[in-house]
Short mmCIF file of the C-alpha atoms (twelve columns), coordinates in Angstrom:
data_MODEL
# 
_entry.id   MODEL 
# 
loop_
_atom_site.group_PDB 
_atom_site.id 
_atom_site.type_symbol 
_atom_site.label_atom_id 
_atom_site.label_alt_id 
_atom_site.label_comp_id 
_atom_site.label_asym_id 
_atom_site.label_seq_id 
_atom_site.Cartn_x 
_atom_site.Cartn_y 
_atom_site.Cartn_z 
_atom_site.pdbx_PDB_model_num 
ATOM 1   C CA . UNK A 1   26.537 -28.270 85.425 1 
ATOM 2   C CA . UNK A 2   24.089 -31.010 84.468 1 
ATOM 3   C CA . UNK A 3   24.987 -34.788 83.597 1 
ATOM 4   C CA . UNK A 4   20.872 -35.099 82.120 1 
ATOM 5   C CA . UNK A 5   17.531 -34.263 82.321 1 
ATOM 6   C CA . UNK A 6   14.861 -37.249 82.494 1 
ATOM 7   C CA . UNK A 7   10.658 -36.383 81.540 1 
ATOM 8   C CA . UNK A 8   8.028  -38.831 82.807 1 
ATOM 9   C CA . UNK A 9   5.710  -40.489 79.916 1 
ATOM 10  C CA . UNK A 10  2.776  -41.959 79.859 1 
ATOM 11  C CA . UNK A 11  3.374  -43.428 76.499 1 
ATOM 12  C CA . UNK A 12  6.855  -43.914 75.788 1 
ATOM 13  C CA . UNK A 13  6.327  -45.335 72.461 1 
ATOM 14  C CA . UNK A 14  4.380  -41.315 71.370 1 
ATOM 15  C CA . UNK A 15  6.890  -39.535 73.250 1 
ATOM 16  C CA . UNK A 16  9.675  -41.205 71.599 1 
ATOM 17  C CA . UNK A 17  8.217  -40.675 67.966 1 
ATOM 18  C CA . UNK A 18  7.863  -36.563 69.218 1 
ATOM 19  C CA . UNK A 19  11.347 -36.481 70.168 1 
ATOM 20  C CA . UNK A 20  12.581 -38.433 67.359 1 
ATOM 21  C CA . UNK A 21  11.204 -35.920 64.979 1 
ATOM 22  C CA . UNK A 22  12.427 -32.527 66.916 1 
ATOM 23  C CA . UNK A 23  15.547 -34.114 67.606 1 
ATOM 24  C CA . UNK A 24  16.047 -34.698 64.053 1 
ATOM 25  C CA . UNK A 25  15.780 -31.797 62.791 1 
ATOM 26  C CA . UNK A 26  18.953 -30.568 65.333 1 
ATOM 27  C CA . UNK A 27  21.004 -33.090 64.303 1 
ATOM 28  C CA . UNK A 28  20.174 -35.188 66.945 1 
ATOM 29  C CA . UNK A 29  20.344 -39.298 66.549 1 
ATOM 30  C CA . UNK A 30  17.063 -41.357 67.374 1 
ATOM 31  C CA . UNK A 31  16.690 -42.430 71.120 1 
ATOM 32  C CA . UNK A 32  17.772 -45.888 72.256 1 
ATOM 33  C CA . UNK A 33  15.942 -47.428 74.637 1 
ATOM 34  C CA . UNK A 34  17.156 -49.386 77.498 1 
ATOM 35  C CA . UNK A 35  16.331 -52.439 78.959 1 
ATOM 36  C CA . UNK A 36  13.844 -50.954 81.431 1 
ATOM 37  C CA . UNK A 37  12.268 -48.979 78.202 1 
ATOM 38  C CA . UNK A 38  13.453 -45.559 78.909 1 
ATOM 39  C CA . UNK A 39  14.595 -43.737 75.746 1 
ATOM 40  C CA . UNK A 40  18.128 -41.962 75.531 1 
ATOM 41  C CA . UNK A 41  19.571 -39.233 73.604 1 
ATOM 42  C CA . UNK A 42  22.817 -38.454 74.169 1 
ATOM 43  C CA . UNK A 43  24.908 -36.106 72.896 1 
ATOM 44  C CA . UNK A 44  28.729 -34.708 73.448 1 
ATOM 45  C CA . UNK A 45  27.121 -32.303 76.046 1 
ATOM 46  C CA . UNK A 46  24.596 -33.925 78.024 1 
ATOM 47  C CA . UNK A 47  22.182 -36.597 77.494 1 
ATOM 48  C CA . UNK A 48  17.820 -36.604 77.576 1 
ATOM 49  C CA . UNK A 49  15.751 -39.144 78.881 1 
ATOM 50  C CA . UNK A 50  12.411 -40.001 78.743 1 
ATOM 51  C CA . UNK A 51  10.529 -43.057 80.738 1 
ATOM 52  C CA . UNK A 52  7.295  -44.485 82.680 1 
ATOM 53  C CA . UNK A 53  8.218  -43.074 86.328 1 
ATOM 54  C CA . UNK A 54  10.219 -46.065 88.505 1 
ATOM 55  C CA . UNK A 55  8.160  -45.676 91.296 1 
ATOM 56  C CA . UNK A 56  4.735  -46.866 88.985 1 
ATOM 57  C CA . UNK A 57  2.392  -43.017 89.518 1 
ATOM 58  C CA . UNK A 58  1.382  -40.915 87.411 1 
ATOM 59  C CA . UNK A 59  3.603  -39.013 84.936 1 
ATOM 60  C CA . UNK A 60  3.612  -35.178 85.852 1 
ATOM 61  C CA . UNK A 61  5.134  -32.148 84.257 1 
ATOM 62  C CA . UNK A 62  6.789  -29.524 86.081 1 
ATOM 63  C CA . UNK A 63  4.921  -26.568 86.777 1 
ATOM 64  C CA . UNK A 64  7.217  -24.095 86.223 1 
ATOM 65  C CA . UNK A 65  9.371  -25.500 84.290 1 
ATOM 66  C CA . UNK A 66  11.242 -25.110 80.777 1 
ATOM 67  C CA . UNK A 67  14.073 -27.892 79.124 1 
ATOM 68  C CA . UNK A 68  15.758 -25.826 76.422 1 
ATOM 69  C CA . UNK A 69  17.726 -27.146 73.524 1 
ATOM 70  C CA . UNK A 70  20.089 -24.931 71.525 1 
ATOM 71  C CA . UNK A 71  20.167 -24.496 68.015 1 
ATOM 72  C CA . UNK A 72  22.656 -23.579 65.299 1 
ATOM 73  C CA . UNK A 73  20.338 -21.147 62.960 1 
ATOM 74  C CA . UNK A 74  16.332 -19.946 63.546 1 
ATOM 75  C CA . UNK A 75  15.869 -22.199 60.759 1 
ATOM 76  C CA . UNK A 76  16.331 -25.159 63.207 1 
ATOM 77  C CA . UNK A 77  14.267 -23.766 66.309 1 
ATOM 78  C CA . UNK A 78  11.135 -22.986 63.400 1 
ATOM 79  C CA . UNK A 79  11.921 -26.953 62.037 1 
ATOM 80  C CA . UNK A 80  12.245 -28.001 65.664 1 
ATOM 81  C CA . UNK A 81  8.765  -26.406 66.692 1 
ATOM 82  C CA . UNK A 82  7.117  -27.735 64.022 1 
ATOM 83  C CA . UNK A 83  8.581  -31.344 64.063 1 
ATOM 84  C CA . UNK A 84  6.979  -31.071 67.446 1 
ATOM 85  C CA . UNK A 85  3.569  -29.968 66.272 1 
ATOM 86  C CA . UNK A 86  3.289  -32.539 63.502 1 
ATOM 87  C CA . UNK A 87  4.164  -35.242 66.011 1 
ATOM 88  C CA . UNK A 88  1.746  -34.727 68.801 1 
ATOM 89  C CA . UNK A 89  3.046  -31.475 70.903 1 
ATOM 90  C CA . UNK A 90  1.135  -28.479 71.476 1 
ATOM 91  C CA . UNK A 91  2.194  -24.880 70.595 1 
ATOM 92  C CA . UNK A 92  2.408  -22.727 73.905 1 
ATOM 93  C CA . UNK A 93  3.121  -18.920 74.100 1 
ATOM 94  C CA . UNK A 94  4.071  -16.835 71.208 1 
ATOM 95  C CA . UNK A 95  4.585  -18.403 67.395 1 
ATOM 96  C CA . UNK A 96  8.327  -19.113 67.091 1 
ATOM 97  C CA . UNK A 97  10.462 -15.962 66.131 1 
ATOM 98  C CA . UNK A 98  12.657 -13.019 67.518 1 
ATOM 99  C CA . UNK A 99  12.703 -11.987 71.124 1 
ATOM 100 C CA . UNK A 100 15.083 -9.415  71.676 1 
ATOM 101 C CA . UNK A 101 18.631 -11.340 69.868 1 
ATOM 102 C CA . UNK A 102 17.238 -14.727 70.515 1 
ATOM 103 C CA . UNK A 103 15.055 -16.392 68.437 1 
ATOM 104 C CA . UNK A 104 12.689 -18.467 70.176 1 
ATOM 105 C CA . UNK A 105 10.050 -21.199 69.664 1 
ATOM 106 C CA . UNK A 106 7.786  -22.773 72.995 1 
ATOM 107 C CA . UNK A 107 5.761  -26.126 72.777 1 
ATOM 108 C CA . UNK A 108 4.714  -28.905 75.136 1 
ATOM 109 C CA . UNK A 109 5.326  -32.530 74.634 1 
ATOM 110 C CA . UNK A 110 2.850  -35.608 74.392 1 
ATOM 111 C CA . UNK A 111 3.134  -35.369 78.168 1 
ATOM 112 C CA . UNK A 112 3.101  -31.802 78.916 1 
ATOM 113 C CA . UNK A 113 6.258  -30.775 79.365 1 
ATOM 114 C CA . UNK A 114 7.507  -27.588 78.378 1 
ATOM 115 C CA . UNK A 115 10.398 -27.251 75.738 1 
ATOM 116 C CA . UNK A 116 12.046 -24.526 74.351 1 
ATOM 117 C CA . UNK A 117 14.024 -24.069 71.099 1 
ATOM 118 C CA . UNK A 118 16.840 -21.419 70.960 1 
ATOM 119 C CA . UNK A 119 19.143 -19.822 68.900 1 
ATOM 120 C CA . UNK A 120 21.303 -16.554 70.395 1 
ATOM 121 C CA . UNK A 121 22.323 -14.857 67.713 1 
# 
């Protein structure tokens, strides 16, 4: 349905280093940035972005809002959520495990945004 989802940063250099790490542990290649010094991840099905805001304001998250990313075992969502952690996101909500059949981890980026690691099993 979607082509990609782009986050604002403030400091694209931290964000990139958070979704390095959380990304990595998914299977996930390092971002690549562009000449405008966005980052990109992109995958098979769908590609992530993250980048100062063209128009020059503030970078805002999206009240409201949740980006999740799929994963192939809990293992992953637990290494994802704490890749985060360790490189500067915040855990939010409960601690990663089972909700129902999924199992479920919730943390905010460098910038605030929320993110959500699943696995439906």
């Amino acid at each position: 349905m979607f082509s990609h989802i782009m986050v604002g940063a403030k400091d694209v250099d931290a964000s990139k280093k958070f979704y390095d790490a959380v990304f990595a542990v998914i299977g996930i290649p390092a971002g690549t940035a562009d000449p405008k010094g966005r980052v990109w991840y992109r995958t098979a099905t769908g590609t992530f972005g993250v980048g100062k805001p063209i128009d020059g304001k503030a970078a805002t998250f999206a009240n409201g809002g949740t980006i999740g990313f799929t994963c192939d075992s809990p293992e992953k969502v637990k290494a994802f959520h704490d890749a985060g952690v360790a490189n500067g996101g915040t855990s939010i909500e409960d601690p990663p495990g089972l909700r129902g059949k999924m199992y479920l981890a919730y943390l905010r980026d460098p910038d605030g945004n929320k993110l959500c690691a699943i696995h439906r099993g």
